[in-house]
C-alpha angles and dihedrals in degrees: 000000000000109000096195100029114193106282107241109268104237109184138263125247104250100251113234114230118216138083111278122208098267096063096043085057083046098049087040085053096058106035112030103105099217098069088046081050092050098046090047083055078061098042081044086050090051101051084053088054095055089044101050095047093056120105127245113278116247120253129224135174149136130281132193128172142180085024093162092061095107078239099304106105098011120141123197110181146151126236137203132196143174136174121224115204117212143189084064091280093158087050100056097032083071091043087060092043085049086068095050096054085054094054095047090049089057091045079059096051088044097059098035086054080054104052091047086050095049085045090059096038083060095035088060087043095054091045092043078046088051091052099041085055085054097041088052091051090055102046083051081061090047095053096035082055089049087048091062097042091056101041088054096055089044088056087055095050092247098115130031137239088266090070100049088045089057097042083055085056092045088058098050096052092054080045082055093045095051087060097043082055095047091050100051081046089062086036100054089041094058091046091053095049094048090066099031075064096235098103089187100048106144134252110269147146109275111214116227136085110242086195093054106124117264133203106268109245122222114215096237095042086057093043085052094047090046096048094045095043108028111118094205086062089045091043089058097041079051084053096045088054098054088040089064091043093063091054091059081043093050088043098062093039091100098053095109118240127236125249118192118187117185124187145205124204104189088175124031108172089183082072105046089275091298121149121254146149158202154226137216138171128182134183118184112247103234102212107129103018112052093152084249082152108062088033081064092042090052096049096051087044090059093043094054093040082052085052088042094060089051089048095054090048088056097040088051090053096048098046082048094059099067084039104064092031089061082041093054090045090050103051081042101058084036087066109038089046088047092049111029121359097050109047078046085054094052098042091045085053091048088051102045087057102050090053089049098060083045095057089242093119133028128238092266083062101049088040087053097055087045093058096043081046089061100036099058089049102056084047099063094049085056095039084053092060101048095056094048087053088047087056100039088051083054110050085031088064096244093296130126136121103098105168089049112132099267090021088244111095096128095146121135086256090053096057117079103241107052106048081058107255115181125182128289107289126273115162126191120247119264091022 
């Protein structure tokens, strides 16, 4: 009797090989250079804060006097000085470097949101890309089969010589389709690999099903969202506080700082050689310059950064408006082609076929059904990722653009879905 018999084998799920999307956000993450630029601007703002906040450095030196004496009045000393800055200046320098470290930290999370939005709007071409190279594959199978079907009949004098020639031409034009697919394949992959940051990442399946169902998103639950979370809103509300600070900061400037000297006189021949010393302290008298400039520059820097914030929150609001209308249009068309156009599309094709081998329908009619077949196709694809890219503009806060010169292009235009991307062009034969 066997007292550990062999536990029964249950297989194994079969392991999918590819990147998913997490890994390509990981890998974006570490290796896009804009966010390593970014996070080196808040290393830069906080080096700043640390600088302006330091106290003058002493001052020491010789001093000789009635040199020319022939050693009877001559006087050979050290001397000593430091400026004391008042109205709490340093404090609030580094009050208004404080805010500038704020704003640069929201530069940071900016950029980094952009960078994770640009990685999913590629991530959904290359999958819609994925898809387009096996729908083309398959529409090669559906004229291939209408090829056959034609060339039989032709060999039993039931069609004529016109048909085959445009089943042939049928033929070529899927042929054409599978390399337009392939090369907006190429095309979608370099340009993922280019903002994950790995420029030669090689060619491979991406996991993930760009058709899968989605929680539907509400306008004013989104603009909520947007206006509470955005880090370019929070990046201006950051500006208007250290705006104001450097008012405070412009305001104290003319509070005149102290300077104390002190001095040692190891020899004074004036009194029989003897040591002795000194004192001095200055201020500054502050008639003409009061700093009355840069106190009116500041103002009016605070008043327009307080308009500023104003102006993002508009400008949010109104980049978010064509967003989520192409994003409406798109989970609209999704749905009506899952659920109705294209299984009509598929049956209208079956039964074409079928009367045409029957002799019930002529070529133009199968070829018709073939064609609206493919088209429909081809539209739902594109209808899929616009409404990814919709989504991703959405839940990525309406930035993107991360390579962008200065890493900061975030404008309606700039996201994908508003400037009306599709996807990557197939276009049925004979259209």
């Amino acid at each position: 009797m066997l007292l550990n018999p062999a536990a029964e084998v249950v297989p194994l799920p079969p392991v999918e090989i590819g990147l998913t999307l997490d890994q390509l956000e990981a890998t974006a993450l570490a290796s896009n250079p804009s966010i390593c630029r970014a996070y080196n601007l808040v290393a830069a703002a906080r080096g700043n804060w640390v600088q302006v906040g330091l106290k003058p450095n002493p001052s020491v030196g010789y001093e000789g006097q009635q040199l020319g004496s022939g050693g009877l009045a001559e006087q050979h000393g050290v001397f000593f000085g430091q400026e004391i800055p008042t109205g709490g200046k340093l404090r609030l320098n580094r009050a208004v470097a404080q805010g500038e470290i704020l704003v640069a930290q929201q530069q940071l999370a900016a950029q980094r949101q952009r960078v994770l939005t640009d990685v999913r709007s590629s991530y959904y071409r290359v999958l819609v890309a994925q898809r387009q190279v096996g729908l083309a594959e398959e529409l090669i199978e559906v004229a291939d089969e209408g090829s056959r079907a034609v060339e039989a009949l032709f060999k039993a004098s039931e069609v004529g010589r016109v048909d085959v020639l445009q089943s042939q031409l049928e033929s070529e034009q899927a042929q054409i389709l599978r390399q337009d697919a392939r090369n907006a394949y190429e095309a979608a992959w370099r340009e993922l690999a280019a903002v994950v940051g790995v420029p030669d990442l090689p060619v491979q399946t991406l996991l993930g099903d760009p058709a899968a169902p989605s929680h539907e998103l509400q306008f004013e639950a989104t603009l909520s969202r947007l206006l509470a979370t955005s880090p370019e809103l929070s990046g201006a509300v950051a500006d208007l506080q250290r705006a104001r600070r450097a008012v405070e900061r412009a305001r104290v400037e003319p509070i005149p700082n102290v300077t104390v000297q002190g001095l040692v006189n190891w020899i004074d021949n004036g009194i029989g050689g003897k040591p002795d010393g000194g004192v001095a302290i200055s201020v500054p008298l502050p008639l003409f310059d009061r700093n009355q400039g840069a106190i009116m520059r500041a103002e009016r820097e605070a008043a327009a950064a307080s308009y500023a914030v104003t102006q993002t929150e508009l400008d949010l609001r109104s980049r978010l408006a064509p967003v989520y209308e192409a994003y409406a249009n798109a989970r609209n068309q999704t749905e009506r082609y899952r659920k109705t156009i294209l299984p009509a599309a598929e049956e209208s094709l079956e039964l074409t076929r079928k009367m045409y081998g029957i002799g019930e329908t002529n070529y133009i009619g199968l070829l018709t059904a073939q064609r609206t077949f493919t088209q429909t196709n081809v539209n739902y694809l594109d209808a899929i990722l616009r409404l990814r890219q919709a989504e991703v503009a959405m839940e990525g806060l309406l930035l993107s653009g991360s390579l962008g010169s200065n890493g900061e292009s975030s404008s309606a235009t700039a996201s994908p879905a508003s400037r009306g991307a599709t996807a990557p062009q197939l276009r049925g034969p004979g259209r």
